[in-house]
C-alpha positions in Angstrom: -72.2 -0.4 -120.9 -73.3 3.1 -119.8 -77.1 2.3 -119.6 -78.7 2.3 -116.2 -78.9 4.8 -113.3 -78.7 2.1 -109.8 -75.0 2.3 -108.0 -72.9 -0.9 -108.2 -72.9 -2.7 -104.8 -69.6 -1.1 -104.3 -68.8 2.3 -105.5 -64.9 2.3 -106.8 -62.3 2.9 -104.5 -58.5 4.2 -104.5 -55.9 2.5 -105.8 -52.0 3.5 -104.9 -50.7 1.2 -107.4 -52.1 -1.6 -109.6 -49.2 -4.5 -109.0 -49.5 -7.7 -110.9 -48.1 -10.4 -113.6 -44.7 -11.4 -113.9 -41.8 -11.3 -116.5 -40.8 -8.1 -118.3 -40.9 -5.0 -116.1 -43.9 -2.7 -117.7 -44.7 0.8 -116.1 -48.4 2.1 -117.0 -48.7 5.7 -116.7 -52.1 7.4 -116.3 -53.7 10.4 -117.8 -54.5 14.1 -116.2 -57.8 13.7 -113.5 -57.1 9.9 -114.0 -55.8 7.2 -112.0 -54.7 3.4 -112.2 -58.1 2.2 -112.9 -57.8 3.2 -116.1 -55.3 0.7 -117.0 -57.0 -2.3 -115.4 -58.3 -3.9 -118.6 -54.7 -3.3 -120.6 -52.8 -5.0 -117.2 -55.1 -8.1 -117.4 -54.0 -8.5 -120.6 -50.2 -7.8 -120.0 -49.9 -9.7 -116.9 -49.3 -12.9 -118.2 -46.1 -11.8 -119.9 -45.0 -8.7 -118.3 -44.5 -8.1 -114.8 -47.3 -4.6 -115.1 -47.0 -1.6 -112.1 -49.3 1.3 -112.6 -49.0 3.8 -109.7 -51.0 6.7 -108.9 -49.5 10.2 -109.6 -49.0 12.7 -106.9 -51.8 14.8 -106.1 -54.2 11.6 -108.0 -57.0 10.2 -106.6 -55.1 7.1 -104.5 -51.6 9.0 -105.1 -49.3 10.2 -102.8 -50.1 14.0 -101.2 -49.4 17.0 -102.5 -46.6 18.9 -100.8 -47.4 22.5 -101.4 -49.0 24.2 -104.9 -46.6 23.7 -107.3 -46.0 20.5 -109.3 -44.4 19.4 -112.6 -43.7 17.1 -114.3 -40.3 16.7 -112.9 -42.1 16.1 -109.9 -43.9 13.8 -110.8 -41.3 12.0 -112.7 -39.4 12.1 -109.5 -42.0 10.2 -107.4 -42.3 7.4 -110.0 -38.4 7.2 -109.7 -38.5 6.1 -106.2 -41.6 4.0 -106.7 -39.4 2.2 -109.5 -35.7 2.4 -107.1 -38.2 0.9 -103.9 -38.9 -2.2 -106.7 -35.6 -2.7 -107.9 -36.4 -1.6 -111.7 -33.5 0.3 -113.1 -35.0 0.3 -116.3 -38.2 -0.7 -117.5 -40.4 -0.9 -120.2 -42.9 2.3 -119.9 -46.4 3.1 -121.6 -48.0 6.1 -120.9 -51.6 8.3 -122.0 -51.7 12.0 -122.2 -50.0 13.0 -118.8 -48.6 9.9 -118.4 -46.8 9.8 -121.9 -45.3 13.1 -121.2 -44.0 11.9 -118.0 -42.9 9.0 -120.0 -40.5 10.9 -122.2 -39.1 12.6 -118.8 -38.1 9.2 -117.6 -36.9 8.3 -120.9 -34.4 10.9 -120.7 -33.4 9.9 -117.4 -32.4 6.7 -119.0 -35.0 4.5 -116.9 -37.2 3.7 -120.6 -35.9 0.5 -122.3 -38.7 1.5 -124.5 -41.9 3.6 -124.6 -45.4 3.4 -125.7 -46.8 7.3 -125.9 -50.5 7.0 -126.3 -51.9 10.5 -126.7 -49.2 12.0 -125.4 -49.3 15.6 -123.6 -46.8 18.2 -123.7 -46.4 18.8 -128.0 -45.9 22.1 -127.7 -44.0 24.8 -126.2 -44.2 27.2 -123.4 -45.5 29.7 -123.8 -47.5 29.0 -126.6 -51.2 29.5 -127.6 -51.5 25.4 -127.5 -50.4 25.6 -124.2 -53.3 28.1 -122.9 -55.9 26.2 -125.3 -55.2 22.9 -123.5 -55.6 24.7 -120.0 -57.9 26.8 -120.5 -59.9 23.8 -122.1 -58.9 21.9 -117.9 -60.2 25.0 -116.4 -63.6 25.2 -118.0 -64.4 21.5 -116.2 -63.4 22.7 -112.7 -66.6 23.9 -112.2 -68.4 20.8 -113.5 -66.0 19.2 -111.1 -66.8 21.6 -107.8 -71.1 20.6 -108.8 -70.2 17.3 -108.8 -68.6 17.0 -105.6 -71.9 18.3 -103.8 -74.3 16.4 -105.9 -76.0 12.9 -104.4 -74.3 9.8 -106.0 -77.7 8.7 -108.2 -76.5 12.1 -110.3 -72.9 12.0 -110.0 -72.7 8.1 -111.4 -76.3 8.6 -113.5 -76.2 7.2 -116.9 -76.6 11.0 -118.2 -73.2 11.9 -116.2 -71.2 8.7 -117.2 -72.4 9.1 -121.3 -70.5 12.4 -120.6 -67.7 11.8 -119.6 -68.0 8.7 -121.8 -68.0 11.4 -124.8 -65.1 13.3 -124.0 -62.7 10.4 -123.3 -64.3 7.8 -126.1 -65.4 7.5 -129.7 -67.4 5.0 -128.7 -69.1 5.3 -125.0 -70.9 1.7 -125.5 -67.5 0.1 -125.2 -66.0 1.4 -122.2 -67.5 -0.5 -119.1 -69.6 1.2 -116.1 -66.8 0.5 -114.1 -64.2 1.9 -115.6 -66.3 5.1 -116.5 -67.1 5.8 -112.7 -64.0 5.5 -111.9 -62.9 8.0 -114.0 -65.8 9.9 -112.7 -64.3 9.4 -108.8 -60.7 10.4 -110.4 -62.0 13.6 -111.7 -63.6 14.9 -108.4 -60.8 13.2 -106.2 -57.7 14.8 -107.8 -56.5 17.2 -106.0 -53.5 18.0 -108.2 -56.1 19.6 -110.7 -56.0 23.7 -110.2 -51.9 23.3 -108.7 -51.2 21.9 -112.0 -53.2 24.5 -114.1 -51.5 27.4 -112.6 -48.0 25.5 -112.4 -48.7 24.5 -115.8 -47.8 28.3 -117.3 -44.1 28.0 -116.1 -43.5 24.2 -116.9 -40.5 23.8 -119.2 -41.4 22.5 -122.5 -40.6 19.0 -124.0 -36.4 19.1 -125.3 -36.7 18.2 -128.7 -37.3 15.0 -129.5 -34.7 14.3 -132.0 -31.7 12.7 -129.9 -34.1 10.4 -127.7 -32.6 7.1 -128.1 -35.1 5.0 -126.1 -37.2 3.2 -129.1 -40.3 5.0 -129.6 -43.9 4.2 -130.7 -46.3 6.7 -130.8 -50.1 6.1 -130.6 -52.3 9.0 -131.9 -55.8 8.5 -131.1 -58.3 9.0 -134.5 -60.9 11.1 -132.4 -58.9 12.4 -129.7 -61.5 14.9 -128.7 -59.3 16.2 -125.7 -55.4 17.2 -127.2 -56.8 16.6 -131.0 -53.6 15.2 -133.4 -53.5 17.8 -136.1 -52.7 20.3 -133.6 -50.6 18.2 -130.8 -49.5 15.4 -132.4 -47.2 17.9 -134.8 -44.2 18.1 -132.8 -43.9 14.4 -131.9 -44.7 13.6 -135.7 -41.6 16.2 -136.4 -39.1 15.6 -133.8 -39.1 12.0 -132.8 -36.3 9.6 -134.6 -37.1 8.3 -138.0 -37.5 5.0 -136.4 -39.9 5.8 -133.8 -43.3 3.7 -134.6 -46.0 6.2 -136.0 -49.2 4.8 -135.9 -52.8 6.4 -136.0 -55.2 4.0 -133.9 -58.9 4.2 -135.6 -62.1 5.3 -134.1 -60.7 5.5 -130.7 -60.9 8.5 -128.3 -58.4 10.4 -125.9 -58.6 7.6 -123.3 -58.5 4.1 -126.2 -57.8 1.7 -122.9 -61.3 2.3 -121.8 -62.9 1.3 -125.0 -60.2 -0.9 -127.0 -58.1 -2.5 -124.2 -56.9 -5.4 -126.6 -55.8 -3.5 -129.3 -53.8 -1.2 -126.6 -52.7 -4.3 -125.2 -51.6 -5.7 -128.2 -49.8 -2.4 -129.5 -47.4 -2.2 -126.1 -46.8 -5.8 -126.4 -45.5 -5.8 -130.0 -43.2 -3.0 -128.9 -41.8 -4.3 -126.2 -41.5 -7.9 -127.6 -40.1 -6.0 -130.9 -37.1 -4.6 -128.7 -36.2 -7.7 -127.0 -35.6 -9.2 -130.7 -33.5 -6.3 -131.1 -31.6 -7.0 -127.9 -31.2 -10.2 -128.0 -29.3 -9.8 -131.7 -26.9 -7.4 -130.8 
């Protein structure tokens, strides 16, 4: 709930990597200003059938260090290669939100996605485009929300004022998403430290190859009130592009970040596609 102003006995710390479960190999990918704890409640839920590793990206609160000012998403992709090479996963079954599903299609084209869950992905348009400088500029105008909230005493960055916020921008439904989970998005926000290298590396990122000739099965998961990268304008090329049998699916009244608020049905949706490929596999 996202009542109540006292701190938790224990205010959230960095995670490199959440590493649990056992069976099928399932990467969990992680949002812009996010990090693993995001994915907590889904990998609880996934851990009983899928072996579930959800690293930190580069420059992320808990990720690895930024080396220099520019990064991409190659560069990202590139670290969660030898994350995934250091565990022995030449493929693996990959779900990814905003950021994370971009990266996700990166990594599908390397071959390393036996299939992928986009939720909410990132990256629908091209470069340069007036989509592109929306979704920054719309990055830029929280830095300095995110500058305040590094000086300001804990009682007001964690209040229950700051966390309905951020509860607002993320959810459709802030009552669902748990304190936890909302401070530690809070902590992400103010910890990330890839934030203004990725804005201004952002203007010369290549954009997405079309999406046409990805052979890695597909389900997209557009998010009903995505209040962040809204669907009708940056769901269109995914919608266009990707295979006819890519999954299309619109998920009701759920915001930009649905693991924080609807963890079983996000659950639920990666499992049926990766269950719905190993039927497929074991057929051929």
């Amino acid at each position: 709930m996202t009542s109540g102003t006292a701190r938790p006995t224990a205010p959230p710390a960095p995670i490199r990597a959440l590493h649990t479960g056992s069976g099928e190999p399932l990467l969990l990918l992680h949002g812009f200003m996010m990090s693993p704890h995001c994915w907590e409640q889904v990998a609880q839920r996934m851990a009983g059938h899928c072996e579930v590793f959800a690293p930190a990206f580069t420059g992320h609160w808990g990720g690895p260090e930024l080396d220099g000012w520019f990064i991409d998403i190659s560069a990202l992709a590139d670290r969660i290669e030898d994350q995934l090479d250091e565990m022995g996963w030449r493929t693996c079954h990959i779900a990814g939100n905003s950021l994370g599903g971009w990266v996700g299609f990166e990594l599908a084209r390397r071959g390393r996605a036996r299939t992928l869950t986009a939720i909410a992905p990132a990256g629908g348009w091209q470069t340069p485009s007036t989509l592109q400088l929306r979704v920054g500029l719309k990055f830029l105008s929280l830095l300095p929300l995110v500058e305040i909230g590094k000086l300001l005493p804990d009682a007001i960055t964690y209040s229950g004022l700051t966390r309905q916020a951020v509860a607002l921008l993320l959810t459709k439904h802030p009552e669902a998403a748990s304190r936890a989970g909302l401070e530690a998005a809070i902590t992400s926000a103010l910890h990330c430290k890839a934030m203004i290298p990725m804005l201004v590396s952002g203007l010369r990122f290549p954009a997405l190859e079309h999406l046409s000739t990805l052979r890695t099965p597909v389900r997209l998961l557009m998010c009903e009130n995505d209040r962040v990268i809204p669907n009708r304008l940056y769901a269109r090329r995914f919608l266009e592009e990707l295979p006819d049998s890519a999954d299309r699916i619109l998920v009701h009244d759920v915001g930009h970040v649905p693991m924080l608020e609807a963890p079983d049905r996000i659950a639920t949706l990666i499992a049926e596609h990766v269950y719905a490929s190993r039927t497929r596999l074991r057929a051929v």
